[in-house]
C-alpha positions in Angstrom: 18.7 33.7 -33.0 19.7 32.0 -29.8 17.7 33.1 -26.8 20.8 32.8 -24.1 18.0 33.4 -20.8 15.5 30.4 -22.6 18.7 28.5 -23.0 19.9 28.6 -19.6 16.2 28.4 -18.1 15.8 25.2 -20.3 19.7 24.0 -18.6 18.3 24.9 -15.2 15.2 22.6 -15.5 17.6 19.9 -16.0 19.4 20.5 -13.3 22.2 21.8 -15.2 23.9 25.2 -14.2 25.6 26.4 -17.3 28.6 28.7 -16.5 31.3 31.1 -18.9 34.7 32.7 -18.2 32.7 35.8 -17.8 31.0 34.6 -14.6 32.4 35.3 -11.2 31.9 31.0 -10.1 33.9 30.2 -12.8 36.9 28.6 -11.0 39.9 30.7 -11.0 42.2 27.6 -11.3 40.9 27.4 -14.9 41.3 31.2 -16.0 45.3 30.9 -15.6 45.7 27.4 -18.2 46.8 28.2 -21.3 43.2 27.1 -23.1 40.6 27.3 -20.6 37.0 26.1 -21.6 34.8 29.3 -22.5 31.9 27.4 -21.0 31.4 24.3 -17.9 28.0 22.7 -17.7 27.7 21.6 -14.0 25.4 18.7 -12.8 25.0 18.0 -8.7 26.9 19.6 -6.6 28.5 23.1 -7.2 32.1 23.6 -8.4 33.9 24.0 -5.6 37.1 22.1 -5.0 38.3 23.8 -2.2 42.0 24.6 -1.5 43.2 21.2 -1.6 41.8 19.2 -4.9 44.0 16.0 -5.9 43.5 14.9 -9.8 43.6 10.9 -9.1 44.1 9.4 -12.8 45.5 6.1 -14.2 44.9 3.0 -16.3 41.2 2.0 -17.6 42.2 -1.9 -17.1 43.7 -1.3 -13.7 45.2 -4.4 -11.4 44.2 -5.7 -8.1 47.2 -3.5 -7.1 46.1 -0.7 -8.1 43.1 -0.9 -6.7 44.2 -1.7 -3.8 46.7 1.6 -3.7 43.8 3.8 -4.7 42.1 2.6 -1.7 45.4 3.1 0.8 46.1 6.9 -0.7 42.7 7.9 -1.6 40.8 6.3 1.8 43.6 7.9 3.9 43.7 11.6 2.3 42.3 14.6 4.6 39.4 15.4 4.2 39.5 19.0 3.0 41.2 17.1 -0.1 38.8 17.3 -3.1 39.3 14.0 -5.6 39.2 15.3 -9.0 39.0 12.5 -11.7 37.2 11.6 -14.8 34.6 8.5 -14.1 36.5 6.5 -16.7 36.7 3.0 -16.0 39.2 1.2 -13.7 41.7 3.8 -11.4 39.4 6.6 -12.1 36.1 5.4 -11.1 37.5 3.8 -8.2 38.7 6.9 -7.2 35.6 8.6 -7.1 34.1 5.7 -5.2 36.5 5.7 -2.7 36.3 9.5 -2.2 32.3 9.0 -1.6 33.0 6.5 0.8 35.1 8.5 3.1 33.1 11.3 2.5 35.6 14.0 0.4 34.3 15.9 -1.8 34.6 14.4 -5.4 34.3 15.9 -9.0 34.0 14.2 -12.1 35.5 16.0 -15.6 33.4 14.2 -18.2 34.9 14.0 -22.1 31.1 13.9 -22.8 28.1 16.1 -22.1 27.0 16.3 -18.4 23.6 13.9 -19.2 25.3 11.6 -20.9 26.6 8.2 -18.7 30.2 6.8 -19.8 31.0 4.1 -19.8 27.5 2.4 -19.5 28.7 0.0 -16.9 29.3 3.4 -14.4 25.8 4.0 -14.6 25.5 3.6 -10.6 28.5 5.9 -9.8 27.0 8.9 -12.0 24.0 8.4 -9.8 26.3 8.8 -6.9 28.2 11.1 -8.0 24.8 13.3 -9.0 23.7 12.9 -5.2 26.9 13.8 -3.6 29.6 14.5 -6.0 30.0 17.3 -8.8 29.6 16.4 -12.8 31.5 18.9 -14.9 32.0 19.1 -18.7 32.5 21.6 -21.3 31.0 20.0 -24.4 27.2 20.7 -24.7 24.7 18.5 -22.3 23.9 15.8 -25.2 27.0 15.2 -26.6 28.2 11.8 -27.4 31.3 10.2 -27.0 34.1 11.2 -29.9 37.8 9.4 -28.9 39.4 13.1 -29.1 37.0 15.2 -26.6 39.2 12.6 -23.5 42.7 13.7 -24.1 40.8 17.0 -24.6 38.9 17.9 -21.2 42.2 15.9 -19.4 43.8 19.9 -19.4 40.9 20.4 -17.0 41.4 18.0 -14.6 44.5 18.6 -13.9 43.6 22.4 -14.4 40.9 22.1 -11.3 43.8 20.5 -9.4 46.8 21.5 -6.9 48.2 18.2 -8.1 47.8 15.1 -9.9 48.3 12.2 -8.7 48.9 8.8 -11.7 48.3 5.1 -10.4 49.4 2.4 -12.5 49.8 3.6 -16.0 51.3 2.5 -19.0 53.7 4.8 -21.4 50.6 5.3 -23.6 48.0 5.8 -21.0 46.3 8.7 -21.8 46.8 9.6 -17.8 50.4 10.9 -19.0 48.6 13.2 -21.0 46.9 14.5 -17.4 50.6 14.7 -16.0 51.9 16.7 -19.2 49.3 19.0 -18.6 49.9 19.6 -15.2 53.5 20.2 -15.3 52.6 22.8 -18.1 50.4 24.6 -15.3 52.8 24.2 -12.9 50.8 21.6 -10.7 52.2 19.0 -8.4 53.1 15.9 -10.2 52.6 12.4 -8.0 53.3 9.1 -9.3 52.7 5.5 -7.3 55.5 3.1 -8.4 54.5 -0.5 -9.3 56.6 -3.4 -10.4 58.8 -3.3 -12.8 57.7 -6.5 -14.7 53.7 -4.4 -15.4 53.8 -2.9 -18.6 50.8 -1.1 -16.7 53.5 0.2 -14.4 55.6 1.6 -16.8 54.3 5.4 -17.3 54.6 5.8 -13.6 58.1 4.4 -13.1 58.8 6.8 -15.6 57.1 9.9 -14.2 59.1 8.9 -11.5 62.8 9.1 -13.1 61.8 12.0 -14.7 61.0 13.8 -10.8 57.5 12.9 -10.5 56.9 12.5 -6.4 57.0 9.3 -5.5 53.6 8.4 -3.3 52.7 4.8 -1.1 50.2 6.4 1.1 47.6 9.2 1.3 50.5 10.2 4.0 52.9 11.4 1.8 50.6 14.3 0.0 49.2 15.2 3.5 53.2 16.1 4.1 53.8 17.7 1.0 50.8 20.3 1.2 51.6 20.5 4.8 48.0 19.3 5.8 47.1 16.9 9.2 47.3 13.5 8.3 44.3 11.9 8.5 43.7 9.2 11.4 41.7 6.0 11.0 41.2 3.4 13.3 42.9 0.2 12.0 41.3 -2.1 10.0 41.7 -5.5 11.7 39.4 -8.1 9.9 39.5 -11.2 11.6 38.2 -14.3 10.0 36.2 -15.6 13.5 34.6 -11.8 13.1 33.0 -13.3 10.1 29.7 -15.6 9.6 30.2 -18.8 7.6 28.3 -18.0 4.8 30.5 -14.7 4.6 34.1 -16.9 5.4 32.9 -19.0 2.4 32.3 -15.9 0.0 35.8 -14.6 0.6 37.1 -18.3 0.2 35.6 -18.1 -3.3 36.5 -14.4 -4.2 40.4 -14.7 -4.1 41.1 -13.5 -7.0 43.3 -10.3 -8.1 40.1 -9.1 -10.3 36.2 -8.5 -9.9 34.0 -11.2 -9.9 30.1 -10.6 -10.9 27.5 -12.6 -8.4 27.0 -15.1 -11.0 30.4 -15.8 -11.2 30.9 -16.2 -7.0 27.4 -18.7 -7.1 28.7 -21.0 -10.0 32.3 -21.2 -7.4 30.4 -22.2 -4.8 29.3 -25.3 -6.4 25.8 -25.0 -4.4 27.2 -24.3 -0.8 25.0 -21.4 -0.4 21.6 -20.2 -2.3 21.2 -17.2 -4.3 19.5 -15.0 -1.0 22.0 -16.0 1.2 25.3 -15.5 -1.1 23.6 -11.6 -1.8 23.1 -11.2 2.2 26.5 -12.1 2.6 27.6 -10.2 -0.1 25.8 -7.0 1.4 27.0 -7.8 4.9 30.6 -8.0 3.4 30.3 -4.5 2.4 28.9 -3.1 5.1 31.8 -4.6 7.3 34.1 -3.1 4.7 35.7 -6.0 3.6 34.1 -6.4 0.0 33.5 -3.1 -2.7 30.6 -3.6 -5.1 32.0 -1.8 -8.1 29.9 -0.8 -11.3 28.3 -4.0 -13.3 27.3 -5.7 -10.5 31.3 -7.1 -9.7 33.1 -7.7 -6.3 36.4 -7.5 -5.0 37.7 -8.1 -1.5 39.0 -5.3 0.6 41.3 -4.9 3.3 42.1 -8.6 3.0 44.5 -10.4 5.7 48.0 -10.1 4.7 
């Protein structure tokens, strides 16, 4: 017979605080969904999402654009807004990393056990996210990835949310799933519109047409929830603000997607030496004009129009 005090010392060892509907923490946005998850396993941060939590949710093999809008709407939200997403790769993960870099609050719904890293390549992020962020799951710490436990814990991340917003998705992108289930709990639906000629764009045209709220900028949700807009100082990158060993990085980096170091060093053709393309690299980032994203890859940032 199942000890439940051993078991939840066992959890707590961990690191893991293991939480049921009975429990007064459990979030009340998640008692009124039609299924709610009898039980959340919670690594980092507590559960808290504050008043304002945004689901951000879109395409795993997401474009230079939509990277780039994550980083406009997500870099310029309030920050009482909480980024609700679910560490998956491309829009999701960039998300979250986004969100720790301006310093909102960001939680991660996991379609896996709260100890478990998915995808491998995020391994960094869950660090991250473990420091300053909030893991959630409902499936059992240990359990492995099964294709139907995603779709699945998608009804909690739009659950956690006010509203959910989609970037760059396809018709059978399983962030559409995320929408369905938020217009089923009555949650605000956001959509950003992309090109008509993206098959990637095509699930959030849609959600458009069919009354989803059109978004270009972290802006427009501010003035929907009726919060203060966020104020940053402009980015202005010059080029003669950069060293040469950094002008001739981005020379070799203009490209819509990631490049690994490797890939940067055999472009330069020899111009620059391993420990001087990885200073520039880190100086790039620091000066906010380069992302490191999981794997070791690179994209530019805030580039000159």
């Amino acid at each position: 017979m199942l000890d439940l005090g051993k078991a939840v010392k066992r959890l707590e060892q961990r690191g893991i605080l293991w939480l049921t509907l009975a429990d007064s923490d459990y979030p009340e946005s998640l008692r009124e969904i039609h299924d709610p998850p009898l039980t959340l396993f919670i690594r980092g941060k507590s559960l808290n999402c504050g008043h304002y939590p945004l689901a951000v949710v879109g395409t795993r093999r997401c474009s230079h654009y939509g990277r780039r809008a994550v980083e406009e709407i997500v870099g310029s939200l309030p920050s009482q807004v909480t980024v609700v997403s679910g560490m998956a790769s491309g829009i999701d993960g960039y998300a979250h990393r986004v969100a720790l870099e301006q310093g909102n609050e960001t939680v991660a719904v996991l379609g896996t056990g709260v100890d478990i890293i998915y995808p491998s390549v995020n391994r960094s992020l869950y660090r991250d996210l473990l420091r300053r962020g909030t893991l959630v799951s409902e499936f059992p710490p240990g359990t492995k990835p099964q294709k139907y436990q995603f779709p699945q814990r998608n009804r909690i991340i739009s659950g956690l949310s006010r509203g959910v917003l989609v970037v760059e998705s396809s018709r059978k992108s399983g962030s559409l799933i995320t929408a369905s289930f938020a217009l089923e709990q009555g949650r605000d639906v956001f959509a950003v519109p992309g090109s008509i000629f993206r098959s990637s764009c095509t699930g959030t045209n849609t959600l458009i047409k069919e009354g989803a709220i059109p978004v270009t900028r972290g802006s427009d949700i501010s003035d929907f929830w009726g919060l203060e807009r966020r104020h940053l100082p402009k980015k202005v990158m010059k080029l003669d603000s950069l060293t040469e060993d950094e002008k001739t990085v981005i020379n070799h980096m203009k490209t819509e997607d990631p490049v690994s170091m490797e890939e940067i060093f055999a472009a330069l053709e020899g111009r620059l030496s391993m420990s001087r393309l990885s200073s520039a690299l880190l100086s790039l980032k620091m000066k906010k004009r380069a992302m490191e994203l999981d794997g070791r890859r690179y994209v530019l940032t805030n580039e000159d129009e």
